[in-house]
C-alpha positions in Angstrom: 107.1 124.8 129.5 111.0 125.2 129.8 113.1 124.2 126.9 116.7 123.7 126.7 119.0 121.2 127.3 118.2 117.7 129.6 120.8 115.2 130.1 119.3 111.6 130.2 121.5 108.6 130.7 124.9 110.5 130.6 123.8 112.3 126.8 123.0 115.9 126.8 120.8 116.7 124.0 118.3 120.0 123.5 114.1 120.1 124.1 113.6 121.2 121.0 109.7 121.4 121.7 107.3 119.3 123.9 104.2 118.0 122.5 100.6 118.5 123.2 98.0 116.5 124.1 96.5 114.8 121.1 94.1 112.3 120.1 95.2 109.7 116.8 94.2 106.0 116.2 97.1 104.0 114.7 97.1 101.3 112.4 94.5 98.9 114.4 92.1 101.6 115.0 93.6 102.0 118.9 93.5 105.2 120.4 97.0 106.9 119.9 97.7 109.4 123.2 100.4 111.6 124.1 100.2 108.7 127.2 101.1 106.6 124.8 104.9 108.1 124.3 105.8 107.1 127.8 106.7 103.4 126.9 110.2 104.7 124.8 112.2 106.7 122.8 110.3 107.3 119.4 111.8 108.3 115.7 109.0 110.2 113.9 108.3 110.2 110.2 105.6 112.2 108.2 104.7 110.4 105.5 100.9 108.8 103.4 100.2 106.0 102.0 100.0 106.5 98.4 102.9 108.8 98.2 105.4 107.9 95.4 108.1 110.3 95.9 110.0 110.6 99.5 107.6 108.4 101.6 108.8 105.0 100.0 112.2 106.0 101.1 111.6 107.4 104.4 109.8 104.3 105.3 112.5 101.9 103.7 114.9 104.2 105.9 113.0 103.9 109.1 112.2 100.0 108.7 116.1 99.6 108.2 116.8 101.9 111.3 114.2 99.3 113.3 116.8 96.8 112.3 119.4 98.0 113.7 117.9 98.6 116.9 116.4 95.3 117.8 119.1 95.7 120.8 116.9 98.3 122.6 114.1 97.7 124.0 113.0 101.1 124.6 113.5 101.8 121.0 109.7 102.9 119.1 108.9 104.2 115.8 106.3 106.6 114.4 105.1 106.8 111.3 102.2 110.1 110.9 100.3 110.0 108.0 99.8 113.6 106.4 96.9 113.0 104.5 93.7 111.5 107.3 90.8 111.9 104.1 92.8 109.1 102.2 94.6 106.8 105.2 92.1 105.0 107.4 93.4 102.7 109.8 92.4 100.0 107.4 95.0 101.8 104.4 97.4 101.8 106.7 97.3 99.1 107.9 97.5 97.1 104.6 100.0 99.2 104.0 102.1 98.1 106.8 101.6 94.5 105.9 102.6 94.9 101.9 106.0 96.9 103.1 106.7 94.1 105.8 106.5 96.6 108.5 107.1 95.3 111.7 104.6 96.6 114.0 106.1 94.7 117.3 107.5 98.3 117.9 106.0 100.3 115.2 102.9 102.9 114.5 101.1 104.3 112.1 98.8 107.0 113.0 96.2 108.9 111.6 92.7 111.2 112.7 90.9 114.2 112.0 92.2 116.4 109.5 92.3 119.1 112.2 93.4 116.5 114.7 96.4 115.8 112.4 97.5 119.3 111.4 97.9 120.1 115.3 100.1 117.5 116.1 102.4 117.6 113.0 102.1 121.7 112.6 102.0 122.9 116.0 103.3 119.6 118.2 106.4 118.7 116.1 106.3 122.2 114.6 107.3 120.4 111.0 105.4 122.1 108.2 102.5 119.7 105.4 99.8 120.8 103.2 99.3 121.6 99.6 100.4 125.4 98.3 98.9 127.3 95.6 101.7 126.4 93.5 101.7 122.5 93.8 98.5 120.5 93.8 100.5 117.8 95.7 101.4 117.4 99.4 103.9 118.6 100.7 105.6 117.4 104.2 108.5 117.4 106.3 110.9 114.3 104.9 113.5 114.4 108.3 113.2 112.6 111.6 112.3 113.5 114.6 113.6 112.3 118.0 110.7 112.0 121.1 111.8 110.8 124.8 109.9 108.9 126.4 108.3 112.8 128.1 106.9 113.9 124.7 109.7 116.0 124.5 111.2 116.4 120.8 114.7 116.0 121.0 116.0 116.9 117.6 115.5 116.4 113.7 118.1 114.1 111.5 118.3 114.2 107.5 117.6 111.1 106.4 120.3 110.5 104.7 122.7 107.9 106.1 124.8 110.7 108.2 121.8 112.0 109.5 120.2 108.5 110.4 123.8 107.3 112.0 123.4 110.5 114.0 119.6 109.5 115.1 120.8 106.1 115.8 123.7 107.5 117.9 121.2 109.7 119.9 118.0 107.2 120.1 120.4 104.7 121.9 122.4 107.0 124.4 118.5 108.5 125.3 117.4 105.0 125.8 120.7 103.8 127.7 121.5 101.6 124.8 124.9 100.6 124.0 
């Protein structure tokens, strides 16, 4: 695998990392394959259901993000849940429905616990878990950008700079205006 830069659609941005294969179900218990990248340009979140610190406002920031990008079609959105012993397909899917999530362009994945830690620890190379000094989890609380390749194309804060950044990038990748 050669990383670097790639320019797609005139916009020049690094291969941060490529993903694996993987194997996740999403929100209606459909299989979720690294196959199933290849229909658009994806902005990752790691977040779990029950969460009440960052995930609230991750997914608020995301489901405003999918707002602004009802323009491109190519545009997806990912949400991973970091904790697979708690979020069924059935959580998360409730949860979806209680946050208004739009799922038109939108999933939420889960699996095994191993299944899970590969593809958030050593696909998007993003750190989770619980330490020995907190009994909570811990995860990643950026973005992460995904061509339609499996090819990570960056992290954003998500903050508004960062997310004006992602939207910047999500729509030269997907030839958006």
């Amino acid at each position: 695998m050669a990383l670097g830069c790639s320019k797609e659609n005139g916009v020049s941005l690094p291969v941060v990392a490529e993903l694996p294969d993987f194997s996740l179900v999403d929100q209606d218990g459909q299989p979720f394959l690294r196959e199933s990248i290849r229909d658009g340009v994806w902005v990752a979140a790691f977040v779990f259901t029950h969460c009440r610190a960052t995930c609230p406002r991750l997914t608020a920031q995301m489901k405003k993000l999918q707002g602004r990008l009802t323009d491109v079609p190519g545009a997806r959105f990912l949400s991973v849940s970091v904790d697979p012993r708690n979020d069924t397909p059935e959580v998360i899917k409730a949860y979806m429905t209680a946050n208004a999530l739009d799922e038109d362009n939108w999933r939420f994945v889960t699996g095994t616990e191993d299944a899970v830690q590969d593809f958030v620890i050593g696909g998007f190379k993003v750190g989770y878990g619980r330490t020995q000094w907190s009994p909570e989890l811990t995860h990643s609380n950026s973005f992460a950008l995904v061509d339609n390749r499996a090819r990570i194309r960056g992290y954003y804060r998500s903050d508004d700079e960062g997310l004006s950044k992602l939207e910047g990038d999500l729509r030269a990748l997907a030839g958006g205006s």
